[in-house]
DRENPA-136586 format. One record per residue: residue number from 1; residue in three letters; x, y, z of N, C-alpha, C, CB in turn. Coordinates in pm, 1 decimal. Glycine has a CB too. Layout:
DRENPA-136586
@pos = NUM | code = ALA | nc1 = X | nc2 = Y | nc3 = Z | cac1 = X | cac2 = Y | cac3 = Z | cc1 = X | cc2 = Y | cc3 = Z | cbc1 = X | cbc2 = Y | cbc3 = Z
...
end
This chain:
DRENPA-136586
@pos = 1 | code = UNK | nc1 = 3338.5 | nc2 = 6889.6 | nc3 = 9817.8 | cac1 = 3255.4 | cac2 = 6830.7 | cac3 = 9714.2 | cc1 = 3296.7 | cc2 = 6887.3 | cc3 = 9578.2 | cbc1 = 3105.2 | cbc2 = 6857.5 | cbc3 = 9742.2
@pos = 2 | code = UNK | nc1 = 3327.0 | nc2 = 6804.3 | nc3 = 9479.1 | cac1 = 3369.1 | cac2 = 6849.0 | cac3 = 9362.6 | cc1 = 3239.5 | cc2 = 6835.4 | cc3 = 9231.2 | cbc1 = 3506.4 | cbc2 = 6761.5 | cbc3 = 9337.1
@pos = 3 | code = UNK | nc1 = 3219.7 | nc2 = 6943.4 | nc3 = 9140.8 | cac1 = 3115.8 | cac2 = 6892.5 | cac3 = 9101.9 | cc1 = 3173.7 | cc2 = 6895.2 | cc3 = 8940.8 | cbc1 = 2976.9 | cbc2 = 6972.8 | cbc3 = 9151.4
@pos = 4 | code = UNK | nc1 = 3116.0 | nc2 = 6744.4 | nc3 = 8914.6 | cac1 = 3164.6 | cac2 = 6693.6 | cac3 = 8752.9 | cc1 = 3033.9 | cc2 = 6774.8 | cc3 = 8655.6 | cbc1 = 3157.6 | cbc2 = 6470.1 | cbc3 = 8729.2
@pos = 5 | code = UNK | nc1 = 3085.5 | nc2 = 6755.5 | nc3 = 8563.2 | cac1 = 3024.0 | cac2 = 6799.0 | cac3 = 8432.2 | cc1 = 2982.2 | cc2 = 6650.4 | cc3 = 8366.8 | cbc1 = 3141.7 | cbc2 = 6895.5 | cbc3 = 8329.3
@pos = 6 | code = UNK | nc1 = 2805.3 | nc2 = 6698.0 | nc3 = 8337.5 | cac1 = 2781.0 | cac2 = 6579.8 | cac3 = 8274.9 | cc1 = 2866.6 | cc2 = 6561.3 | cc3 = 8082.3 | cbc1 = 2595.1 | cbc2 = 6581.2 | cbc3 = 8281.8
@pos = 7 | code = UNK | nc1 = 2853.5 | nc2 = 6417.3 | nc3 = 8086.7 | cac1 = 2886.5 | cac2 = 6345.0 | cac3 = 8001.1 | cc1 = 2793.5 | cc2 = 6424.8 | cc3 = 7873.1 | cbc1 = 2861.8 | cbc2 = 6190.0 | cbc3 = 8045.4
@pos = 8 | code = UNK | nc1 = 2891.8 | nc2 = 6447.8 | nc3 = 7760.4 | cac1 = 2872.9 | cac2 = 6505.5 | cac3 = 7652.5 | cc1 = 2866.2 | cc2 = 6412.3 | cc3 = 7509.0 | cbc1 = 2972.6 | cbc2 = 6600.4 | cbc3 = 7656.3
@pos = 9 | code = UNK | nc1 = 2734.2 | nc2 = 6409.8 | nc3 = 7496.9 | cac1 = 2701.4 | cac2 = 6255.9 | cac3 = 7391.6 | cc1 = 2729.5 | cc2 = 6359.5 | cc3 = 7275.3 | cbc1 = 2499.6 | cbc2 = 6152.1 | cbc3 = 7389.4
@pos = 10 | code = UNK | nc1 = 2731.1 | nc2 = 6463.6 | nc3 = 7242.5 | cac1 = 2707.4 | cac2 = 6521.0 | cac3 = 7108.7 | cc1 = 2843.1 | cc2 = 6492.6 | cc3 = 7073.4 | cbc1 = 2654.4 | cbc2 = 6679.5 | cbc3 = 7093.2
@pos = 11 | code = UNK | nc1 = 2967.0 | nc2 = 6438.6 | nc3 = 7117.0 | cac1 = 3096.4 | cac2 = 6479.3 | cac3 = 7067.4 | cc1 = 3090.2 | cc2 = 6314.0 | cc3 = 7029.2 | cbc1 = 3230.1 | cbc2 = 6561.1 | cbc3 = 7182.9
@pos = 12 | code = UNK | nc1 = 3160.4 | nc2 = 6224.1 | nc3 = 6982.6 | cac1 = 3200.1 | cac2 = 6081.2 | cac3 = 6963.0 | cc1 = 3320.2 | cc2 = 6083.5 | cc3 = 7052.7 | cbc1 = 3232.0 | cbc2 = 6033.3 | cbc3 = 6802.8
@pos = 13 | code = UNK | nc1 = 3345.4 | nc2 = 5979.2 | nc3 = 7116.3 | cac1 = 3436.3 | cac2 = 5959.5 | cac3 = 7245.2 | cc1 = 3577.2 | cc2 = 5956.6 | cc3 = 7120.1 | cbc1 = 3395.3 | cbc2 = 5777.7 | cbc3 = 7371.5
@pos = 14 | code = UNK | nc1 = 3733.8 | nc2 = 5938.0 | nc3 = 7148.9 | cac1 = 3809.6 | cac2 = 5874.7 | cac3 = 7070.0 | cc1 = 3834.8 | cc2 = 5743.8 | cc3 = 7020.1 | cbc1 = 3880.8 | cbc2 = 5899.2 | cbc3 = 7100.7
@pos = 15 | code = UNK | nc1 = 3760.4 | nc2 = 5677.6 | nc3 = 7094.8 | cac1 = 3762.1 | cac2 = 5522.2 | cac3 = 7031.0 | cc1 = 3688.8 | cc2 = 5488.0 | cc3 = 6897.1 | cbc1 = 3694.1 | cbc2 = 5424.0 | cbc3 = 7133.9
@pos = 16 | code = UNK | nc1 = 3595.3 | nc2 = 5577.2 | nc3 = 6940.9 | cac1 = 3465.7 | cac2 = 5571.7 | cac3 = 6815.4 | cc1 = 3494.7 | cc2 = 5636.4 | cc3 = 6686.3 | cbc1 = 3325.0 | cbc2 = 5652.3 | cbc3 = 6861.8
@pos = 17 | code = UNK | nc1 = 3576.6 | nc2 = 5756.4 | nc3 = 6735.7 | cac1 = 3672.2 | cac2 = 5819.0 | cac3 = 6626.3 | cc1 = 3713.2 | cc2 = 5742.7 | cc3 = 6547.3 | cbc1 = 3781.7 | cbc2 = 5877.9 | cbc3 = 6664.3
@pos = 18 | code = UNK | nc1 = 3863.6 | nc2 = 5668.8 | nc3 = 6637.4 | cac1 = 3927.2 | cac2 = 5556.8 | cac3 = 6541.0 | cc1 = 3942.0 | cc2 = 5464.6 | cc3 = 6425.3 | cbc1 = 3931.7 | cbc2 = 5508.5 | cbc3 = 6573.2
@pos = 19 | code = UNK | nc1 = 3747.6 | nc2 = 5465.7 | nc3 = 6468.1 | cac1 = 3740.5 | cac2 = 5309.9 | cac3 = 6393.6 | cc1 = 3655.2 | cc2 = 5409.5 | cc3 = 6234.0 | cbc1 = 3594.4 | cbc2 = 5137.3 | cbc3 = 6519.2
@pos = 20 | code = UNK | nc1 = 3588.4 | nc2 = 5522.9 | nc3 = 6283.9 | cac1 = 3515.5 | cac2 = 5573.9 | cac3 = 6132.4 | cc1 = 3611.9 | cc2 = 5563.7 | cc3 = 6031.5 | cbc1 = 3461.1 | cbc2 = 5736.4 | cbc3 = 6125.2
@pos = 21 | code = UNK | nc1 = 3552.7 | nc2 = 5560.2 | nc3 = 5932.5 | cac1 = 3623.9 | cac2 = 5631.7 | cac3 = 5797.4 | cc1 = 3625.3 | cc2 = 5740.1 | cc3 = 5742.5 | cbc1 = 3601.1 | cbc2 = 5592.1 | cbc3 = 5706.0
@pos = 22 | code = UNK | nc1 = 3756.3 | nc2 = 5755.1 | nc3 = 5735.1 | cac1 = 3824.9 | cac2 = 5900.5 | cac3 = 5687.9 | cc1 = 3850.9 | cc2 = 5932.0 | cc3 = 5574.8 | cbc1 = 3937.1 | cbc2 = 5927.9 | cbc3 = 5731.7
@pos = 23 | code = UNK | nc1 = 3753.4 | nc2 = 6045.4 | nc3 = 5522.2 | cac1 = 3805.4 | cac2 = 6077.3 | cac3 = 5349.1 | cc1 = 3841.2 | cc2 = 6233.0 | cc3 = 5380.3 | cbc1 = 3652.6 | cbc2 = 6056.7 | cbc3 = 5193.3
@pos = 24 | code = UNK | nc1 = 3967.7 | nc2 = 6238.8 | nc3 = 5284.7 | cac1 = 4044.7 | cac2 = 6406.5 | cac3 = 5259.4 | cc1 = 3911.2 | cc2 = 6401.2 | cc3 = 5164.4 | cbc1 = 4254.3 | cbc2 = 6442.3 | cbc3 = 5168.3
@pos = 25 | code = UNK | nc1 = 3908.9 | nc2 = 6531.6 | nc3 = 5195.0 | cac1 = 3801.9 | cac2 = 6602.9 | cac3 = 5117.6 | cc1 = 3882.4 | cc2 = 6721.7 | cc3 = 4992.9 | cbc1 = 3695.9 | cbc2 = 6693.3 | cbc3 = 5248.7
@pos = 26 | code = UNK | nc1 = 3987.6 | nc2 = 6697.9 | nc3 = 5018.8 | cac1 = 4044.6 | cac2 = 6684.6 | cac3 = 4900.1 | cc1 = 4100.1 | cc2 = 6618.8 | cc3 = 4799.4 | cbc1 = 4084.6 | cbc2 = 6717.7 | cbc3 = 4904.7
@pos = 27 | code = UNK | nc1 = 4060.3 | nc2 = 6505.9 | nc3 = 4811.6 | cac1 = 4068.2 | cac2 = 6395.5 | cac3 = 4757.2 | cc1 = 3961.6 | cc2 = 6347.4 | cc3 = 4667.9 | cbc1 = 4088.1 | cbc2 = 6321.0 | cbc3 = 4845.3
@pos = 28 | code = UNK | nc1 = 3823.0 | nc2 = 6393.4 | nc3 = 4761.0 | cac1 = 3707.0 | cac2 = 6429.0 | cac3 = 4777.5 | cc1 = 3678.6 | cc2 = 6454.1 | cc3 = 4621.6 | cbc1 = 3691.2 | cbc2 = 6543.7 | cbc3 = 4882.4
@pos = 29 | code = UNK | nc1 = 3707.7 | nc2 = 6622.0 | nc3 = 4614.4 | cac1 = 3754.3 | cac2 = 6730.4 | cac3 = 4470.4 | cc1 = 3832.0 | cc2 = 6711.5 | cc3 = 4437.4 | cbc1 = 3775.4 | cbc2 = 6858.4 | cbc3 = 4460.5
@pos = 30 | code = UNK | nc1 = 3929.0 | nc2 = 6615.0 | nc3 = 4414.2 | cac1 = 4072.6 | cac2 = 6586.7 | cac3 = 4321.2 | cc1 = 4106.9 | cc2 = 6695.4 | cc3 = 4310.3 | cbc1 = 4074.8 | cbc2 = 6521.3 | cbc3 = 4177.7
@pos = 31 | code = UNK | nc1 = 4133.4 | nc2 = 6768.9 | nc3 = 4423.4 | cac1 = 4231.3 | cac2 = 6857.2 | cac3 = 4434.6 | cc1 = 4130.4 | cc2 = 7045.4 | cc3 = 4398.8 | cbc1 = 4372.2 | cbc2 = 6791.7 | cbc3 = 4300.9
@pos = 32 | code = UNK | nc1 = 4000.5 | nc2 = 7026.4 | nc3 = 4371.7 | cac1 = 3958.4 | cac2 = 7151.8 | cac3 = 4327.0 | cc1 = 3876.3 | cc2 = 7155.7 | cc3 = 4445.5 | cbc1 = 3891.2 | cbc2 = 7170.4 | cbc3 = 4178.4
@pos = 33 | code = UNK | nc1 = 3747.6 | nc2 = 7223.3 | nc3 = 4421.7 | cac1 = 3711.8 | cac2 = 7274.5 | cac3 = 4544.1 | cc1 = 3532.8 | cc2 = 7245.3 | cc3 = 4597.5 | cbc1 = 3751.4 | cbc2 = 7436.0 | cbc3 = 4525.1
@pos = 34 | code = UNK | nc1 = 3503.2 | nc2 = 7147.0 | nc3 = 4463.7 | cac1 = 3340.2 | cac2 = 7052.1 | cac3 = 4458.2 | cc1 = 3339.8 | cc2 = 6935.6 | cc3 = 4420.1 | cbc1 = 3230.7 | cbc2 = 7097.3 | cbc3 = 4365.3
@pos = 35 | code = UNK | nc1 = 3281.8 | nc2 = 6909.7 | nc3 = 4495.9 | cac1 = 3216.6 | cac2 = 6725.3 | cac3 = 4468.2 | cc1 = 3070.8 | cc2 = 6731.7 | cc3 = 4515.9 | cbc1 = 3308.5 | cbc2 = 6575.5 | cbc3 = 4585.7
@pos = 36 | code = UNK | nc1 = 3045.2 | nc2 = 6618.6 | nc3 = 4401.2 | cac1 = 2884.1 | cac2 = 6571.0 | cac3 = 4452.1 | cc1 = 2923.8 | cc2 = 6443.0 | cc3 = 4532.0 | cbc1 = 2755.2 | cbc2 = 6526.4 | cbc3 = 4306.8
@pos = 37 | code = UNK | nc1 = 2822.7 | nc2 = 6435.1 | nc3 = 4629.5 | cac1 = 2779.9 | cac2 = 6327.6 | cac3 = 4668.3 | cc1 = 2647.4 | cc2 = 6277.6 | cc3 = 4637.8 | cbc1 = 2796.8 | cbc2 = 6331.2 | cbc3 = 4777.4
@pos = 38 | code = UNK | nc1 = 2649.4 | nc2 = 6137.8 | nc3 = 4627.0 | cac1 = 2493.1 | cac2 = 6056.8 | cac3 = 4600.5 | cc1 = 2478.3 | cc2 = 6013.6 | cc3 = 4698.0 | cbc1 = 2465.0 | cbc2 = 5942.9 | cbc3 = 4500.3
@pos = 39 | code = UNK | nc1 = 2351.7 | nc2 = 6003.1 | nc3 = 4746.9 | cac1 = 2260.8 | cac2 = 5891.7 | cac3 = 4901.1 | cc1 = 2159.9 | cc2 = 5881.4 | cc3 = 4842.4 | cbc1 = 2216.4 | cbc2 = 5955.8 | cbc3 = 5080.4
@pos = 40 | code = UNK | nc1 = 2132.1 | nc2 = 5736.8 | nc3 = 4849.2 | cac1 = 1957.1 | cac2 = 5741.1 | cac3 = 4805.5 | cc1 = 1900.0 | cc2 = 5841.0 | cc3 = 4667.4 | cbc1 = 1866.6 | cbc2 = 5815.8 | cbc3 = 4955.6
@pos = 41 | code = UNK | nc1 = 1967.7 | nc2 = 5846.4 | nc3 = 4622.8 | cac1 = 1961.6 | cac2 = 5902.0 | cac3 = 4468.7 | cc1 = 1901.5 | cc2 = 6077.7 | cc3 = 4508.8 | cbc1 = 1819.9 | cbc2 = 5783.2 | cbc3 = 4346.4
@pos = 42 | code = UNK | nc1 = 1940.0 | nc2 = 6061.0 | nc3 = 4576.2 | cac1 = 1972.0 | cac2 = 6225.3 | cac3 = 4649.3 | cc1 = 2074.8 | cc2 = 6257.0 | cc3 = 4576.8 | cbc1 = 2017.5 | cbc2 = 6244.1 | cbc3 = 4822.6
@pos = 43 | code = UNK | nc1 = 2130.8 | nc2 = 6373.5 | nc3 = 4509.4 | cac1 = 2263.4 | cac2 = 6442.2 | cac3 = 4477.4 | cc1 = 2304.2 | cc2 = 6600.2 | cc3 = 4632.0 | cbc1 = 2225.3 | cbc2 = 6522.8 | cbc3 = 4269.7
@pos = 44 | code = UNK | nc1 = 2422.2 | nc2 = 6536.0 | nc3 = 4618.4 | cac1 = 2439.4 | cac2 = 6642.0 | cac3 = 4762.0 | cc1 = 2579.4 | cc2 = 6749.6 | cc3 = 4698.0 | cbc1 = 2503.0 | cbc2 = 6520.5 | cbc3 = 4953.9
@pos = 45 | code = UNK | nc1 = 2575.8 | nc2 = 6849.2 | nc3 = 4709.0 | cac1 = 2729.1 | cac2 = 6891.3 | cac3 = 4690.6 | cc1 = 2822.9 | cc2 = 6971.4 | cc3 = 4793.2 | cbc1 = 2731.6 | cbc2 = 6973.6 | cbc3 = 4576.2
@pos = 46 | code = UNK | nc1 = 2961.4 | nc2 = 6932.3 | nc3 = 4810.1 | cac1 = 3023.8 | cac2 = 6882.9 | cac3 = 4888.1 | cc1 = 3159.9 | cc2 = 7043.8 | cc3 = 4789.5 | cbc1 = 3030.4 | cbc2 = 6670.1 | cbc3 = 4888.1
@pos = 47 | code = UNK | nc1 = 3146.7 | nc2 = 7168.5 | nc3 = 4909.8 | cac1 = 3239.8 | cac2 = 7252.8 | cac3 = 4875.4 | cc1 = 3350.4 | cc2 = 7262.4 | cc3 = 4943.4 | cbc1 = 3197.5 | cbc2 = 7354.6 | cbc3 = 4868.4
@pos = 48 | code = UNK | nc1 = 3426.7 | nc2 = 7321.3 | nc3 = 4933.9 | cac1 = 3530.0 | cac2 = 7395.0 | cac3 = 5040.9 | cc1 = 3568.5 | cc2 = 7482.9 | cc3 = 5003.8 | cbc1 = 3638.6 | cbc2 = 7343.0 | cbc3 = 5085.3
@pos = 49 | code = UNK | nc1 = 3495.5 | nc2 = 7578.2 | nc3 = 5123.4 | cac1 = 3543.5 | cac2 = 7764.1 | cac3 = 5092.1 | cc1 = 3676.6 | cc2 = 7812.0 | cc3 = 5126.1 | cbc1 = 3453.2 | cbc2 = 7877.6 | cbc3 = 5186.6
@pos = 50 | code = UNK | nc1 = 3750.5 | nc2 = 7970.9 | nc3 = 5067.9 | cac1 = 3864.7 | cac2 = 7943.2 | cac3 = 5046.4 | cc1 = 3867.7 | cc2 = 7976.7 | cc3 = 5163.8 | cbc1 = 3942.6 | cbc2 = 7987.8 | cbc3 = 4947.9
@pos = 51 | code = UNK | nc1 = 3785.3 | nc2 = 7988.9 | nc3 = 5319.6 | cac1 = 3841.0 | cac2 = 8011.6 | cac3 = 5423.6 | cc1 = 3866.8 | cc2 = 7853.4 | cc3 = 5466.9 | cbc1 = 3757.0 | cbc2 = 8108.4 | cbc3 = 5514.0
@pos = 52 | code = UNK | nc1 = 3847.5 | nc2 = 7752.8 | nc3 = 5379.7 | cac1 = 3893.6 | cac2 = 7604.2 | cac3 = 5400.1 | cc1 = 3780.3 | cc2 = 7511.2 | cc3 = 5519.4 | cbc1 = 4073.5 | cbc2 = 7615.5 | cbc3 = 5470.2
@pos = 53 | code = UNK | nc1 = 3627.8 | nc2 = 7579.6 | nc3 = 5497.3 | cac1 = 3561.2 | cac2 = 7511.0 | cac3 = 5555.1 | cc1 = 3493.8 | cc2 = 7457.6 | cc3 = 5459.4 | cbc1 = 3503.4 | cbc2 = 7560.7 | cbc3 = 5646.0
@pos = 54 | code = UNK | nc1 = 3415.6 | nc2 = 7307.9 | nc3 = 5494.4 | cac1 = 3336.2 | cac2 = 7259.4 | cac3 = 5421.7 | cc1 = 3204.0 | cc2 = 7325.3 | cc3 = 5438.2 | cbc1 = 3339.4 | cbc2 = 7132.5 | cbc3 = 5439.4
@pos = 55 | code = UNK | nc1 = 3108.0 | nc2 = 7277.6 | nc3 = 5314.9 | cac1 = 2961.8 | cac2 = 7308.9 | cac3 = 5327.2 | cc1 = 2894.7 | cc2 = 7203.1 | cc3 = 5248.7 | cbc1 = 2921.8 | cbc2 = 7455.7 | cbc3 = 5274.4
@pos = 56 | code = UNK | nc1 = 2790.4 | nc2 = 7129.9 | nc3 = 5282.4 | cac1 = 2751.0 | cac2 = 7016.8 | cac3 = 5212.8 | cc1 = 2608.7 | cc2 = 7077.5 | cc3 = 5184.8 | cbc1 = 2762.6 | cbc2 = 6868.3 | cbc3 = 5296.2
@pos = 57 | code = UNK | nc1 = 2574.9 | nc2 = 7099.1 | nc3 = 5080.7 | cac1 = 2416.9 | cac2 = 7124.1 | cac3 = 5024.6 | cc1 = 2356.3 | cc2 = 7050.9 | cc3 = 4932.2 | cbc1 = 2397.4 | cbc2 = 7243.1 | cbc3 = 4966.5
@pos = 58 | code = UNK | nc1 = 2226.4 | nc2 = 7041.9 | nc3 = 4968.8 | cac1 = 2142.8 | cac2 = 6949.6 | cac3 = 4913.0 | cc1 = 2065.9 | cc2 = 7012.9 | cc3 = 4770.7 | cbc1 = 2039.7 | cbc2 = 6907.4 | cbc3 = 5030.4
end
């Protein structure tokens, strides 16, 4: 008897991948290291630390 591992919804399969849209997030910051984002007249800002992770704060 072999026993499977359930199905993991938190990840997006690769198909679903495919089809999102993809922004460089350095592209993002034209090349520096902040951007705002707007939603719903929300302002969000959009870093990347120099260990090269993002952080999005509201």
């Amino acid at each position: 008897m072999t026993a499977t591992r359930p199905a993991d919804f938190s990840r997006p399969c690769t198909a679903v991948l495919a089809r999102m849209p993809q922004h460089d997030a350095t592209a993002l910051t034209q090349g520096g290291n902040q951007a705002l984002i707007v939603l719903d007249e929300q302002v969000y800002q959009l870093r990347i630390t120099r260990a090269g992770k993002l952080i999005l704060t509201k």
